[in-house]
C-alpha positions in Angstrom: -5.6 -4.8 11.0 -8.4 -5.1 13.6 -7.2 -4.5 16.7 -7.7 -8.2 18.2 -5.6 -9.2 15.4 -2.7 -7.0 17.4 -3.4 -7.7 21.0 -4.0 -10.8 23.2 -5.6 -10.9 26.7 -3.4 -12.4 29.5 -4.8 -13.1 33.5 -2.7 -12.2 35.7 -3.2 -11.6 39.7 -4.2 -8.2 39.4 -6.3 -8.9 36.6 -6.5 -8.6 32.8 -3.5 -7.0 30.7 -2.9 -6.6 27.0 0.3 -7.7 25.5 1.2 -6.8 21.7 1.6 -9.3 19.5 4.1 -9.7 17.2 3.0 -9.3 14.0 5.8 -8.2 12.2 7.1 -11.1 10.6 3.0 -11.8 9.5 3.2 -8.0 8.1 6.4 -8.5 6.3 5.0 -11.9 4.3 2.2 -10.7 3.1 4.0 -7.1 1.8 6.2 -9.2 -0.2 4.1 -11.3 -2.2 1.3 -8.9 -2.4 1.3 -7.5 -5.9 0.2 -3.5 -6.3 -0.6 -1.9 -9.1 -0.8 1.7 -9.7 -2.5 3.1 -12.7 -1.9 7.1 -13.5 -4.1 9.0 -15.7 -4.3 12.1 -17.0 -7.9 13.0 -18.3 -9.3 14.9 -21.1 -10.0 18.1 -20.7 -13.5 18.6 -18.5 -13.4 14.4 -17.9 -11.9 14.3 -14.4 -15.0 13.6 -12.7 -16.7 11.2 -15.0 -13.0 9.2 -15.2 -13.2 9.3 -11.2 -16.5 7.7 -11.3 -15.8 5.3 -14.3 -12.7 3.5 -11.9 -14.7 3.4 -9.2 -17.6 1.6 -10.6 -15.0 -0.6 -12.3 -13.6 -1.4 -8.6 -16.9 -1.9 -7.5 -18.9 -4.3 -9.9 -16.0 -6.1 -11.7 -12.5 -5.9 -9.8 -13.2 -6.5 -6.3 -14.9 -9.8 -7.3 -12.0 -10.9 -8.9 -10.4 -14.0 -7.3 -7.2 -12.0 -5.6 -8.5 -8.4 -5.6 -7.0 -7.1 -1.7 -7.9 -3.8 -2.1 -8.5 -0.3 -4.2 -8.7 3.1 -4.1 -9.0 5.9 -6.8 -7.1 9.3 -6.1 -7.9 12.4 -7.8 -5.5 15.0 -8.0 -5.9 18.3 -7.2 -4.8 19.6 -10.7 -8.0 18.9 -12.9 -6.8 16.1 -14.8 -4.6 13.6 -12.9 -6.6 10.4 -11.5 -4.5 7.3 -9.7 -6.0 3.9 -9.5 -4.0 1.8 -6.6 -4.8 -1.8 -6.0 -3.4 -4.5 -4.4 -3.4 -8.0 -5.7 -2.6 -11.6 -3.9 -0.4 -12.4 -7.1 0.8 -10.9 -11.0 -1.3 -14.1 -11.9 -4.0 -12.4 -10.4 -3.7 -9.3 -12.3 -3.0 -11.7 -15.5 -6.2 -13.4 -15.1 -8.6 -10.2 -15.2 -6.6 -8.7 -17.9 -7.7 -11.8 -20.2 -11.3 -11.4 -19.0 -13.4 -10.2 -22.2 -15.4 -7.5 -19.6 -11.9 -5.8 -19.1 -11.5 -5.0 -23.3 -14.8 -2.9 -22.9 -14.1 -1.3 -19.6 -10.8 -0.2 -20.7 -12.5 0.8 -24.0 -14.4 3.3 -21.5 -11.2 4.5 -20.0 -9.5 5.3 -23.4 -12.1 7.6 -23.8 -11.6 9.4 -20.8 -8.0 9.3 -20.7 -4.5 7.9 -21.7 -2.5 6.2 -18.7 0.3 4.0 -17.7 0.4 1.4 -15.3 3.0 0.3 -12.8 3.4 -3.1 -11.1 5.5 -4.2 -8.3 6.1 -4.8 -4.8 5.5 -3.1 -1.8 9.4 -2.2 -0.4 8.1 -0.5 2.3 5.1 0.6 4.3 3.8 2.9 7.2 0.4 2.2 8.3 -1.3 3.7 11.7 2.5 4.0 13.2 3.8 0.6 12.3 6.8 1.1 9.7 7.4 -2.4 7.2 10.4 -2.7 4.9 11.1 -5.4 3.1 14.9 -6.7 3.7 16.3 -7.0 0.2 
Protein backbone atom coordinates (compact mmCIF):
# COMPACT_ATOMS: atom_id res chain seq x y z
CA UNK A 1 0.00 0.00 0.00
CA UNK A 2 1.55 3.34 -1.08
CA UNK A 3 2.42 5.24 1.63
CA UNK A 4 -0.24 8.20 1.05
CA UNK A 5 -2.77 5.47 1.12
CA UNK A 6 -1.57 5.11 5.02
CA UNK A 7 -1.00 8.63 6.10
CA UNK A 8 -2.94 11.93 6.02
CA UNK A 9 -1.44 15.47 6.42
CA UNK A 10 -2.97 17.59 9.34
CA UNK A 11 -2.07 21.70 10.03
CA UNK A 12 -1.59 22.34 13.10
CA UNK A 13 0.15 25.57 14.85
CA UNK A 14 3.48 24.27 14.75
CA UNK A 15 3.05 23.08 11.36
CA UNK A 16 2.43 19.92 9.44
CA UNK A 17 2.10 16.40 11.18
CA UNK A 18 1.31 12.88 9.85
CA UNK A 19 -1.41 10.90 11.49
CA UNK A 20 -1.95 7.11 10.49
CA UNK A 21 -4.83 6.14 9.11
CA UNK A 22 -6.79 3.42 9.89
CA UNK A 23 -6.76 1.07 7.45
CA UNK A 24 -7.39 -1.93 9.16
CA UNK A 25 -10.90 -2.54 8.62
CA UNK A 26 -10.10 -1.64 4.52
CA UNK A 27 -7.16 -4.38 4.95
CA UNK A 28 -9.41 -6.97 6.56
CA UNK A 29 -12.28 -6.64 3.54
CA UNK A 30 -10.34 -7.06 0.88
CA UNK A 31 -8.27 -10.30 2.60
CA UNK A 32 -11.57 -11.91 2.85
CA UNK A 33 -13.04 -11.87 -0.40
CA UNK A 34 -9.83 -11.99 -2.17
CA UNK A 35 -9.37 -15.47 -3.68
CA UNK A 36 -5.54 -16.99 -3.68
CA UNK A 37 -4.47 -19.69 -5.39
CA UNK A 38 -1.44 -21.60 -4.99
CA UNK A 39 -0.26 -24.00 -7.58
CA UNK A 40 2.76 -26.55 -6.46
CA UNK A 41 4.84 -28.37 -8.88
CA UNK A 42 7.31 -30.62 -8.92
CA UNK A 43 9.31 -30.71 -12.38
CA UNK A 44 10.84 -33.29 -14.49
CA UNK A 45 14.06 -33.96 -13.99
CA UNK A 46 16.47 -31.04 -15.73
CA UNK A 47 12.90 -28.84 -16.36
CA UNK A 48 13.08 -26.47 -13.34
CA UNK A 49 14.14 -23.60 -15.23
CA UNK A 50 12.21 -23.84 -18.40
CA UNK A 51 8.83 -24.59 -15.97
CA UNK A 52 9.99 -21.26 -14.06
CA UNK A 53 10.02 -19.42 -17.21
CA UNK A 54 6.91 -21.13 -18.76
CA UNK A 55 4.60 -19.60 -15.49
CA UNK A 56 5.96 -16.58 -15.73
CA UNK A 57 5.34 -15.85 -19.28
CA UNK A 58 1.83 -17.37 -18.58
CA UNK A 59 1.56 -14.47 -15.74
CA UNK A 60 2.75 -12.11 -18.01
CA UNK A 61 0.87 -12.28 -21.51
CA UNK A 62 -2.38 -14.19 -20.47
CA UNK A 63 -3.21 -14.05 -16.54
CA UNK A 64 -2.54 -10.68 -15.53
CA UNK A 65 -4.93 -9.42 -18.24
CA UNK A 66 -7.53 -11.36 -16.94
CA UNK A 67 -10.52 -9.37 -15.58
CA UNK A 68 -9.74 -10.04 -11.65
CA UNK A 69 -6.08 -11.09 -11.76
CA UNK A 70 -4.48 -8.93 -8.23
CA UNK A 71 -1.45 -10.36 -8.36
CA UNK A 72 1.41 -13.29 -9.06
CA UNK A 73 4.50 -14.58 -8.32
CA UNK A 74 6.41 -17.85 -9.18
CA UNK A 75 8.77 -19.37 -6.41
CA UNK A 76 11.35 -21.75 -7.20
CA UNK A 77 12.57 -23.93 -4.60
CA UNK A 78 15.82 -24.47 -3.77
CA UNK A 79 15.60 -28.36 -4.28
CA UNK A 80 15.81 -28.59 -8.24
CA UNK A 81 12.40 -29.54 -8.91
CA UNK A 82 9.75 -27.78 -6.76
CA UNK A 83 8.21 -24.49 -8.49
CA UNK A 84 5.04 -22.50 -6.63
CA UNK A 85 2.70 -20.33 -8.60
CA UNK A 86 0.72 -17.85 -6.03
CA UNK A 87 -1.86 -15.57 -7.30
CA UNK A 88 -4.46 -13.65 -6.04
CA UNK A 89 -7.80 -13.32 -7.51
CA UNK A 90 -10.82 -10.58 -6.83
CA UNK A 91 -13.23 -13.71 -6.86
CA UNK A 92 -13.42 -18.04 -7.45
CA UNK A 93 -15.60 -16.61 -10.48
CA UNK A 94 -12.55 -15.08 -11.54
CA UNK A 95 -10.53 -18.06 -11.44
CA UNK A 96 -13.59 -19.94 -13.10
CA UNK A 97 -13.71 -17.74 -15.94
CA UNK A 98 -9.89 -18.23 -17.22
CA UNK A 99 -10.12 -21.83 -16.51
CA UNK A 100 -12.87 -21.95 -19.39
CA UNK A 101 -10.72 -19.74 -21.65
CA UNK A 102 -9.60 -22.12 -24.64
CA UNK A 103 -5.81 -20.35 -24.32
CA UNK A 104 -5.68 -21.94 -20.79
CA UNK A 105 -6.20 -25.93 -22.38
CA UNK A 106 -2.86 -25.24 -24.35
CA UNK A 107 -0.96 -23.37 -21.71
CA UNK A 108 -1.61 -26.05 -19.25
CA UNK A 109 -0.87 -28.49 -22.14
CA UNK A 110 2.72 -26.76 -21.76
CA UNK A 111 2.84 -27.29 -18.06
CA UNK A 112 1.96 -31.06 -18.17
CA UNK A 113 4.93 -31.36 -20.02
CA UNK A 114 7.11 -29.83 -17.58
CA UNK A 115 5.53 -31.07 -14.59
CA UNK A 116 2.54 -32.68 -12.58
CA UNK A 117 0.99 -30.20 -9.86
CA UNK A 118 -1.87 -29.59 -7.53
CA UNK A 119 -3.54 -26.56 -6.93
CA UNK A 120 -5.01 -25.02 -3.79
CA UNK A 121 -7.70 -22.35 -3.43
CA UNK A 122 -8.89 -20.42 -0.58
CA UNK A 123 -8.75 -17.48 1.57
CA UNK A 124 -6.29 -15.51 3.02
CA UNK A 125 -6.82 -16.16 7.14
CA UNK A 126 -4.14 -14.17 7.94
CA UNK A 127 -1.36 -11.85 6.72
CA UNK A 128 1.84 -9.91 7.66
CA UNK A 129 2.89 -7.44 5.30
CA UNK A 130 5.85 -4.62 5.97
CA UNK A 131 4.87 -4.94 9.99
CA UNK A 132 1.08 -4.74 9.73
CA UNK A 133 -0.34 -8.30 10.96
CA UNK A 134 -4.27 -9.08 9.35
CA UNK A 135 -6.33 -11.98 10.55
CA UNK A 136 -9.45 -12.70 9.55
CA UNK A 137 -12.04 -13.11 12.67
CA UNK A 138 -13.77 -16.40 11.93
Amino acid sequence: MPAEDLFSSHRSVSGSAFVLKDVTNQRSQAMSTTVTLINVFTAKPGKQQELAKTLAEGTRSFFSKQPGSLSSSVVVGGDGSKVANISQWRSADDIAAFRSDPRFGAYMKSIVELAAGESVMGHTTYSHTGGIEDQEVA
